[in-house]
C-alpha positions in Angstrom: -93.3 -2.8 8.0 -90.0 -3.7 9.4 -90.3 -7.5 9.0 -91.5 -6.9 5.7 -89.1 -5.1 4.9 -86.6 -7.7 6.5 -87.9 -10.7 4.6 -88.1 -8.4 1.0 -84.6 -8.1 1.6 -83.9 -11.9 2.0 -85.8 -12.1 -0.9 -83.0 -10.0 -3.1 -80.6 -11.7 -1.7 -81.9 -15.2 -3.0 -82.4 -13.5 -6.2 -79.9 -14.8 -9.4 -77.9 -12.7 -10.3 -78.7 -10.8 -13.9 -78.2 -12.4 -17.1 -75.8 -10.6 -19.2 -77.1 -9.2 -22.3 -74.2 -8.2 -24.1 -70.5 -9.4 -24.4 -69.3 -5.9 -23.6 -71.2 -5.8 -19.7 -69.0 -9.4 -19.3 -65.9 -7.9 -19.8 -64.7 -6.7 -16.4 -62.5 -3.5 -17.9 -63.5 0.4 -17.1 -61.1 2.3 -18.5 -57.7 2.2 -19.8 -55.6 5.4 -19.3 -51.7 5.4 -19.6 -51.2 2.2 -20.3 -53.0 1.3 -16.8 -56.0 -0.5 -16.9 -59.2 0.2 -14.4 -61.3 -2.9 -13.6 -64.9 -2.6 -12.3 -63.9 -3.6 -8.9 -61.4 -1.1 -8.3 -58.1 -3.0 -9.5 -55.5 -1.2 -11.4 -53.8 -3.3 -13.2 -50.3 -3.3 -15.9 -49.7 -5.9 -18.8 -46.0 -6.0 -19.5 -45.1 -7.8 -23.1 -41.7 -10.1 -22.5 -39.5 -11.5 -25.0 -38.5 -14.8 -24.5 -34.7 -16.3 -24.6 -33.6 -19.7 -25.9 -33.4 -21.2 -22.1 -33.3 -25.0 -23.3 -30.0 -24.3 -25.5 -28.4 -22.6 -22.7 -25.5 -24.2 -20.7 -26.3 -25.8 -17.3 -24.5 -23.0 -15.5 -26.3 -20.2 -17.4 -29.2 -21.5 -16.8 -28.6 -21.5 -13.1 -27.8 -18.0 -13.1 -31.5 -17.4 -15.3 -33.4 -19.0 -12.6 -31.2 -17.5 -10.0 -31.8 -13.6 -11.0 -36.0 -14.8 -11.7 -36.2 -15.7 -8.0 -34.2 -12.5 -7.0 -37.2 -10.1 -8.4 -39.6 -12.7 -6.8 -38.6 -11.4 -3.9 -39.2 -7.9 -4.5 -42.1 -8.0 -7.1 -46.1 -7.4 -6.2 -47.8 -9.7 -3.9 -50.0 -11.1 -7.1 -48.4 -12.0 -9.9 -50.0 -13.6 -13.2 -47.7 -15.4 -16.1 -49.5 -15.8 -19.4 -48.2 -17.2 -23.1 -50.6 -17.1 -26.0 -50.0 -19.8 -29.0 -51.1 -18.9 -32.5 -50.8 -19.2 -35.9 -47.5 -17.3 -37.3 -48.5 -13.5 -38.4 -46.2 -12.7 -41.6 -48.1 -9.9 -42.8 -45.5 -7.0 -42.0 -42.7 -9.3 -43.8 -45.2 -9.7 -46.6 -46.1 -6.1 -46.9 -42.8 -5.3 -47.3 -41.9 -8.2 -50.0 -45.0 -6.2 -51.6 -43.4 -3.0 -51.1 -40.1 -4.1 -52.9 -42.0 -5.8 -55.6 -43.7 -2.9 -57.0 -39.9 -1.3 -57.7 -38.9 -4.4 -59.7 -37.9 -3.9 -63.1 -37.2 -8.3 -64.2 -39.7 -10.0 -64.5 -37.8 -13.2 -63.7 -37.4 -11.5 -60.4 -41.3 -10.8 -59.7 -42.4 -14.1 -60.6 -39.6 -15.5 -57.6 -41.1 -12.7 -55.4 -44.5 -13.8 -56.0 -43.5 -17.7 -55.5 -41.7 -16.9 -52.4 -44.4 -15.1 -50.8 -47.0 -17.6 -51.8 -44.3 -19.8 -50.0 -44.5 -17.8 -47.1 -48.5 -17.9 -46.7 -48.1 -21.4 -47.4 -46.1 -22.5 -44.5 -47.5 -19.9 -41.7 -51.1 -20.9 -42.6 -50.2 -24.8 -42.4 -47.4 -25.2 -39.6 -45.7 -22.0 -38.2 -46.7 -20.7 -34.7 -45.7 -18.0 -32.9 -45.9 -16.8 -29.2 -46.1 -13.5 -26.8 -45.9 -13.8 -23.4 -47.3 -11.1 -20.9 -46.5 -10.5 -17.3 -49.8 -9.1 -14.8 -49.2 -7.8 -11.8 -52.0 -5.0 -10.0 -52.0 -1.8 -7.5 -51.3 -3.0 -3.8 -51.4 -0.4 -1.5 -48.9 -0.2 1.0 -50.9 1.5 3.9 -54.4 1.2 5.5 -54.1 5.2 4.7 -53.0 5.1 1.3 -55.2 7.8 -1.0 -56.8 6.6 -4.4 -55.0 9.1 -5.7 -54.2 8.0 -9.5 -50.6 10.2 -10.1 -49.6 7.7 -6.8 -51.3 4.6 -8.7 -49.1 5.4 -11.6 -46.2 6.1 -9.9 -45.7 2.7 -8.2 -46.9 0.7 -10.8 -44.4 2.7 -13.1 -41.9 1.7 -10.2 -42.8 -2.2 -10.5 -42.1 -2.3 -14.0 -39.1 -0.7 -13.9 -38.1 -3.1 -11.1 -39.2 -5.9 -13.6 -37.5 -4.7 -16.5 -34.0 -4.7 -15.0 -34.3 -8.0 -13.3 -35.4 -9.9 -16.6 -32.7 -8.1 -18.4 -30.2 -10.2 -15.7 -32.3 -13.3 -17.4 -32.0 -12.2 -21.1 -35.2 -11.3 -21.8 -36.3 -7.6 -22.8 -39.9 -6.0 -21.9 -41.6 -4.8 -25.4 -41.7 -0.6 -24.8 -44.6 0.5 -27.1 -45.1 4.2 -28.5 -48.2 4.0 -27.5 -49.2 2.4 -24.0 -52.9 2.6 -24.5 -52.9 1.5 -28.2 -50.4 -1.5 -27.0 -52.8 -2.6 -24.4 -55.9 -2.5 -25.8 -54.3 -4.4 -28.7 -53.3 -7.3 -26.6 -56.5 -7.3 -25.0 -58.2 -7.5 -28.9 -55.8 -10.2 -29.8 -57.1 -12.3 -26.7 -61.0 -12.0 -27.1 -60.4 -11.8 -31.0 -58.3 -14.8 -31.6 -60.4 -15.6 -34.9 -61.3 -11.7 -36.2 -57.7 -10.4 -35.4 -55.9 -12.4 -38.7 -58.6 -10.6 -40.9 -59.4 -7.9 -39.0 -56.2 -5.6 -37.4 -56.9 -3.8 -34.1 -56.7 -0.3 -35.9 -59.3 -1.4 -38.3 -61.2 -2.7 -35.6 -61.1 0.8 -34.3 -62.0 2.7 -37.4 -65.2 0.6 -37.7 -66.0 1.4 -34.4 -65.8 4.7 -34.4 -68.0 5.0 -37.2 -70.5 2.9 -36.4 -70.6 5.1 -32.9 -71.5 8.3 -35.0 -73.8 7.2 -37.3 -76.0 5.5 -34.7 -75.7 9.3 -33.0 -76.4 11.2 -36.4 -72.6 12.5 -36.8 -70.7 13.7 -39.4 -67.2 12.2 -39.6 -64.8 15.0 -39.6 -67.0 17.8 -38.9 -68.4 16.4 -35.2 -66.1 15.0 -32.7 -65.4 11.8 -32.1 -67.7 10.7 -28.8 -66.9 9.0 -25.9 -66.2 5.2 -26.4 -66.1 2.6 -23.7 -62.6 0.3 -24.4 -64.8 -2.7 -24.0 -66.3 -1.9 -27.4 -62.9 -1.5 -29.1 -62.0 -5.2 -28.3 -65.2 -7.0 -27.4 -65.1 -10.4 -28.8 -68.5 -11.2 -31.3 -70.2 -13.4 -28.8 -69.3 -15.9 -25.7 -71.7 -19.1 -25.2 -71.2 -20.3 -21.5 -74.3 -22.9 -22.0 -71.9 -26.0 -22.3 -70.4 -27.9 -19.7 -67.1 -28.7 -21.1 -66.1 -26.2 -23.5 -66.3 -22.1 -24.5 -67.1 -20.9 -27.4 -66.1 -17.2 -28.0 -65.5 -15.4 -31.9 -65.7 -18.7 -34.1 -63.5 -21.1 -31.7 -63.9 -23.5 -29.3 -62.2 -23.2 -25.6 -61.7 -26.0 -22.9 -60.1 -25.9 -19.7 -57.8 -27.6 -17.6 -55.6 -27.0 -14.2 -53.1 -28.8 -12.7 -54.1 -30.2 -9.5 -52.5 -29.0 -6.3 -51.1 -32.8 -5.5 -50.8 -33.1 -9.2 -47.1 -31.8 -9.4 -44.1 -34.0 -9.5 -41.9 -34.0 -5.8 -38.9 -32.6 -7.9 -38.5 -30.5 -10.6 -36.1 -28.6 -13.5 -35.6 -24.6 -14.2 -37.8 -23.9 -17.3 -40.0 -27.3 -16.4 -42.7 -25.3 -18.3 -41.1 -25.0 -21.4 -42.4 -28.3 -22.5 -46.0 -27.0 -21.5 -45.5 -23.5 -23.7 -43.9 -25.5 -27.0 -46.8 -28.0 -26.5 -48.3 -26.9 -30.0 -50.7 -25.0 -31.8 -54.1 -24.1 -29.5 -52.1 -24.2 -25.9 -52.3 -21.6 -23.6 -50.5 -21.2 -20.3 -51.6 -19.3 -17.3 -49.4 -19.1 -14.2 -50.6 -17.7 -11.2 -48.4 -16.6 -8.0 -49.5 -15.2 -4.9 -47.0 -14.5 -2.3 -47.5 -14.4 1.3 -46.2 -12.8 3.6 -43.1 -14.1 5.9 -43.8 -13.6 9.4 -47.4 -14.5 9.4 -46.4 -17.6 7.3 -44.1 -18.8 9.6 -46.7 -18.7 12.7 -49.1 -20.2 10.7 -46.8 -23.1 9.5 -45.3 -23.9 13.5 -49.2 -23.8 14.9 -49.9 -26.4 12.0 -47.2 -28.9 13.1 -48.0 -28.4 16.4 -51.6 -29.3 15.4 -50.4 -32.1 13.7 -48.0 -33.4 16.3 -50.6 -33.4 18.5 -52.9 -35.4 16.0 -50.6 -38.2 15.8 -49.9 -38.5 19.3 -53.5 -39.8 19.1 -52.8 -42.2 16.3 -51.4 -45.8 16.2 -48.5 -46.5 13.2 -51.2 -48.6 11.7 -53.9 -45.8 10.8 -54.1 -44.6 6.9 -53.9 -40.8 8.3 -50.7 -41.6 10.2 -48.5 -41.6 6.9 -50.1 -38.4 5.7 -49.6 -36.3 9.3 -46.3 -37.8 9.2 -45.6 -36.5 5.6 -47.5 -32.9 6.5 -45.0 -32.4 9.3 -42.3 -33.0 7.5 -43.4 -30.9 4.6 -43.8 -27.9 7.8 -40.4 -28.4 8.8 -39.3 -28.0 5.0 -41.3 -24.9 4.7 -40.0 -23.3 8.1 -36.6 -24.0 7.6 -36.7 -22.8 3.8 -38.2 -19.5 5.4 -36.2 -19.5 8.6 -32.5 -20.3 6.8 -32.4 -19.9 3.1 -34.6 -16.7 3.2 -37.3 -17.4 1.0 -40.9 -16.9 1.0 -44.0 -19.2 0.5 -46.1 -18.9 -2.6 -48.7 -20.5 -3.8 -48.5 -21.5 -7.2 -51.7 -22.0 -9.8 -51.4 -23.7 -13.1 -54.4 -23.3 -15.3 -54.5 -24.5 -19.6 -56.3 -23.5 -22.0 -57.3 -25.7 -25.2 -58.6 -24.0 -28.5 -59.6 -25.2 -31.4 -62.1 -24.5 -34.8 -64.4 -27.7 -34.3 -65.4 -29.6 -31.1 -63.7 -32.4 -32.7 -60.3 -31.1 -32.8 -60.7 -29.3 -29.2 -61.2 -32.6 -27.3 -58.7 -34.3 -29.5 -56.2 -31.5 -28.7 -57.1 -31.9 -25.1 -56.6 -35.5 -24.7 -53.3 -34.8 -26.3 -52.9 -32.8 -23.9 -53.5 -34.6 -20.8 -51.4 -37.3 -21.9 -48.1 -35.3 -22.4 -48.8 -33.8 -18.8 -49.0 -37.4 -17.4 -46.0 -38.8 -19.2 -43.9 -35.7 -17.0 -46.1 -37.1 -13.8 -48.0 -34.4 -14.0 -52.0 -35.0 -12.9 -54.7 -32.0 -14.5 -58.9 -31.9 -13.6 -61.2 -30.7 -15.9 -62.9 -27.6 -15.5 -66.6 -29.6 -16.1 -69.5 -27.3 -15.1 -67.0 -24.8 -14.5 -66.6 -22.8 -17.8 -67.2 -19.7 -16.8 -65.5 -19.5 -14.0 -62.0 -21.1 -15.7 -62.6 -18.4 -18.5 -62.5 -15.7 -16.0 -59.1 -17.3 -14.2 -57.5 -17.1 -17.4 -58.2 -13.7 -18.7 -55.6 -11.2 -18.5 -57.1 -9.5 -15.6 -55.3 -11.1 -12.6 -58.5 -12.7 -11.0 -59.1 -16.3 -10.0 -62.4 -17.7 -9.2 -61.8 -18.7 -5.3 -63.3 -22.5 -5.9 -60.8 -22.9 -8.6 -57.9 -21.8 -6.9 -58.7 -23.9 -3.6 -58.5 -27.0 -6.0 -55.5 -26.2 -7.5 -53.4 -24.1 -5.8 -49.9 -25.9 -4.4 -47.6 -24.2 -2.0 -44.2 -23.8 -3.1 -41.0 -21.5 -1.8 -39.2 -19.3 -3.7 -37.0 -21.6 -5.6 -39.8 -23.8 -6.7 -41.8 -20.8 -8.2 -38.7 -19.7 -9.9 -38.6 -23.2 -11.4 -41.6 -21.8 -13.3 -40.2 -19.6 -15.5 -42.2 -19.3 -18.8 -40.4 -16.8 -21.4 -38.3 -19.8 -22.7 -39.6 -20.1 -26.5 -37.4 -18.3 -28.1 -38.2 -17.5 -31.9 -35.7 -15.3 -34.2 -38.1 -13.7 -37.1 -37.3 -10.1 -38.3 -40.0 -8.4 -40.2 -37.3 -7.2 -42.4 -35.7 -10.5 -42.8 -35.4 -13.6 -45.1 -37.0 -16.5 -44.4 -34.5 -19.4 -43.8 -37.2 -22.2 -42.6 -38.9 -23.4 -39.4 -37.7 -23.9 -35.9 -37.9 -27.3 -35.2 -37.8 -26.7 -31.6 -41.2 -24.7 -31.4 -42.8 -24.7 -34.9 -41.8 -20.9 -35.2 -40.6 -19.0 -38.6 -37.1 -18.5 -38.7 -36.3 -14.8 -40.8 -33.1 -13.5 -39.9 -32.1 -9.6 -40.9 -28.5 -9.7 -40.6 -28.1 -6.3 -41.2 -30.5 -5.4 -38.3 -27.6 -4.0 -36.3 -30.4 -3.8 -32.8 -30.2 -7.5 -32.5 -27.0 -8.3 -34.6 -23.4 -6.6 -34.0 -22.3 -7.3 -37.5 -23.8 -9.4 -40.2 -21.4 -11.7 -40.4 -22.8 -15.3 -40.6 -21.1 -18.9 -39.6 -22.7 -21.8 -41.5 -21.5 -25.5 -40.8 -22.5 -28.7 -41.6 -21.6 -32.5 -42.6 -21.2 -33.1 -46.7 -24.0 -32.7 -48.6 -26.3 -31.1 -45.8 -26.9 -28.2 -47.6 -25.2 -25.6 -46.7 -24.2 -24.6 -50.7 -27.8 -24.9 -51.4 -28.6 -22.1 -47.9 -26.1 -19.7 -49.2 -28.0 -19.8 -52.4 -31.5 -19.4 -51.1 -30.0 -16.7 -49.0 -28.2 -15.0 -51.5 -31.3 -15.1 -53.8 -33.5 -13.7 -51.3 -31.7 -10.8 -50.3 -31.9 -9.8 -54.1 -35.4 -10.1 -54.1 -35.4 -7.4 -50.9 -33.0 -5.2 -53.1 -29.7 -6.0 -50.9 -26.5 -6.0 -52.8 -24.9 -10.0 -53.1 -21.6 -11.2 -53.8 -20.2 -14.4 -54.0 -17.1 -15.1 -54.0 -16.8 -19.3 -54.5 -14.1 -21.1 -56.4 -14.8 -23.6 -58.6 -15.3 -27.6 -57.5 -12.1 -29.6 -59.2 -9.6 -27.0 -60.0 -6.0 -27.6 -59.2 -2.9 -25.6 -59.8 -2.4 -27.6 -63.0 -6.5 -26.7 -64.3 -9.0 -28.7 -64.0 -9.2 -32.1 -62.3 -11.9 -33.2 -63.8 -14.2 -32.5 -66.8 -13.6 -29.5 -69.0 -14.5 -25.9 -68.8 -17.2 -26.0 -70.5 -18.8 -28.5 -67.7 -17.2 -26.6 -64.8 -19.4 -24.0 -66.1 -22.9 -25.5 -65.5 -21.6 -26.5 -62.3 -24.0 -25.2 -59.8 -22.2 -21.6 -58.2 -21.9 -20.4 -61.8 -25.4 -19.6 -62.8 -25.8 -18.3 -59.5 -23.0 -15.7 -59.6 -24.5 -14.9 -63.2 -28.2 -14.5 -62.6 -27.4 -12.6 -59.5 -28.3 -8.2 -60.0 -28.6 -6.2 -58.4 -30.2 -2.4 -58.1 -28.3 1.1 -58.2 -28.9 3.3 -55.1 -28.8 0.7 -52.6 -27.9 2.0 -48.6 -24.4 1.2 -48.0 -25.1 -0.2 -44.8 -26.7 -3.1 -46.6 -23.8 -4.3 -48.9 -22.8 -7.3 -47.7 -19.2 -7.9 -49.3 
């Protein structure tokens, strides 16, 4: 019975693993409680939302100074760290809600026919070229001790601590973490917005939850608002429609199409810029980057790295100068001493860096065309990427928001850098100015992103004063008009105060008064109202 039993066991063990019958088994989440999410393993993980700066317009020294303060909380921050930006269409339905909002108080109709033109505007553009990106920070639970409890008010605690830790180093950079009302609601709605790329433009997380909910208690025979609502697992809240893993080069999860690509670990160029990345994050609409950082730690690295130059050393004692190895030892041992002396003098610590893309797309047309793209902007900054063939599954579950990297993928691209090189990889550099409550002005030509200003948003703005300059004829008459024009549609008080192109002391210069008239400021300042009642913290003298 023993040996029978013995080889039934073998047996299970040669046994595949279960097919997966439903999208919500895939997902790896247990709970979510406080803003900390519970994986099935046993992780406890944090999602931090950071807002990014305009790095690339900074000045060289500032710059320095960004990168500097980034590689100061490298030092201090968890031992796994995860990086990840999400590219998608623009989302102008809060500025558009309120545009409605306003609308239904106006009294001219010459006015609701420009509100309804600007809006269709507004759809116009953010449907056909406008993106806009979040960027996220991942970091998970490490205990300290063999001892340490699992006790979840301690599990809180510390990774309360981290992000504090976080949020006052990034505010050295510039950049501000996103504090939500709601920490649950925020993370479960990032989590929607990744599995749901396609359903989250029609269908908003909290409407996502209503349906839910009642689809729960009528499969149970409820009553909405006479039972209570009955115990929901998250993963049903933001569960994408369906995930095909049965192709070899591409994902297909809620409507769109998903490839895969990672930077190789000898794929990176010898030297490179703070904020190299930013070219990767503004690479267009359908790009996603994933940065992956595991730090080691010090002393062990530094015994590991002087037994592997002695091994090496020893190696090409063995070798003549002629040998195709003895270039690489040579190069090995010089990249040891590098390493040792980076730890030993200029106190930094070895990381090991993973770079991991992610192409999405509506057909399979566009996805490989967007890919190819891709691999051919990497290569022009010497940059070498593999694709994930065969792989799928595994690169989808490297690049979910859950701080986990399949260990076949991360031996192929993982590259060993010290603390200023992983600084060098600092991602919150597309920086987008659009205020729900704004005006729209036009697009950033920098990254494709909206451009509505609120000048009168005193949280980002001191004052609302505005500098415009320009060569003749750029436009900047035509700005202040489109601004001015705007504002009246949002019910904001305009005044302008312009005087009138060829007058002199004498009169005019030219033409008469009658042609002054039609110049272009004067119908402006006449078809210009405004309503009664408006906050005085809006005039704008």
């Amino acid at each position: 019975m023993e040996i029978r039993d013995w080889l039934n066991q073998i047996k299970k063990g040669k046994e595949k693993p279960k097919k997966l019958e439903f999208v919500q088994d895939f997902l790896p989440i247990k709970s979510l409680q406080n803003g900390v999410i519970e994986t099935k393993d046993g992780r406890y993980l944090k999602i931090l939302e950071i807002e990014p700066i305009n790095f690339m317009l900074r000045s060289e020294e500032e710059q320095i100074n960004i990168i500097a303060s980034f590689a100061s909380w490298l030092k201090i921050s968890p031992m796994h760290l995860q990086f990840k930006s999400i590219t998608r269409k623009a989302d102008s339905d809060k500025h558009i809600a309120l545009l409605r909002q306003d609308l239904e108080s106006e009294d001219n109709p010459k006015c609701r026919e420009l509100s309804e033109d600007y809006i269709h505007l507004i759809k116009d553009i953010g449907n056909r070229e406008a993106l806009t990106r979040r960027f996220f920070l991942i970091f998970q639970y490490e205990m300290v001790g063999r001892n340490d409890s699992e006790d979840y008010g301690k599990i809180y605690s510390m990774l309360q601590t981290a992000a504090q830790n976080a949020k006052a180093y990034f505010m050295q950079c510039g950049n501000t973490i996103v504090e939500p009302q709601d920490a649950d609601e925020a993370a479960a709605e990032i989590l929607y917005l990744y599995f749901n790329r396609r359903s989250c433009i029609e269908e908003p997380f909290s409407s996502r939850m209503q349906r839910v909910v009642m689809d729960t208690m009528a499969a149970k025979h409820q009553i909405i608002g006479l039972d209570p609502v009955p115990k929901i697992r998250i993963a049903h809240f933001i569960a994408p429609r369906g995930i095909d893993f049965s192709h070899t080069n591409y994902v297909v999860m809620d409507g769109l199409y998903y490839s895969f690509l990672y930077i190789k670990k000898d794929g990176y160029p010898g030297i490179v810029r703070g904020g190299w990345m930013s070219a990767l994050v503004n690479a267009g609409e359908g790009i996603d980057i994933d940065v992956h950082l595991r730090r080691e730690n010090r002393s062990r690295t530094i015994d590991k790295v002087a037994q592997r130059i002695r091994l090496n050393r020893t190696k090409l004692k063995g070798l003549q100068d002629t040998s195709t190895d003895y270039e690489e030892l040579t190069n090995s041992i010089m990249a040891g001493y590098y390493i040792k002396n980076g730890i030993a003098n200029r106190n930094e610590d070895l990381f090991y860096l993973s770079v991991f893309i992610t192409v999405s797309a509506k057909s399979y047309e566009e996805l490989m065309w967007r890919k190819q793209q891709m691999v051919d902007l990497l290569k022009s900054m010497d940059i070498y990427t593999s694709d994930c063939r065969f792989q799928q599954e595994a690169a989808f579950r490297s690049v979910m928001p859950f701080l986990q990297m399949d260990p076949h993928l991360e031996k192929k691209s993982k590259r060993n850098v010290l603390t200023s090189g992983a600084a060098a990889s600092y991602l919150f550099t597309s920086f987008e100015m659009s205020d729900d409550s704004g005006v729209l002005l036009g697009v950033n030509r920098h990254n494709n992103s909206l451009c509505i200003v609120d000048l009168f948003n005193t949280k980002k703005n001191k004052n609302a004063n505005l500098t415009m300059c320009g060569t003749s004829g750029a436009g900047k008459t035509f700005t202040m008009q489109l601004l001015a024009l705007r504002m009246r549609m949002r019910g904001i008080q305009c005044y302008i105060v312009a005087p009138l192109k060829g007058m002199n002391s004498n009169g005019p210069a030219t033409g008469s008064a009658e042609s002054l008239s039609k110049l272009p400021l004067v119908p402006l300042t006449a078809s210009i109202s405004w309503k009664s009642g408006t906050p005085s913290h809006r005039k704008w003298n």
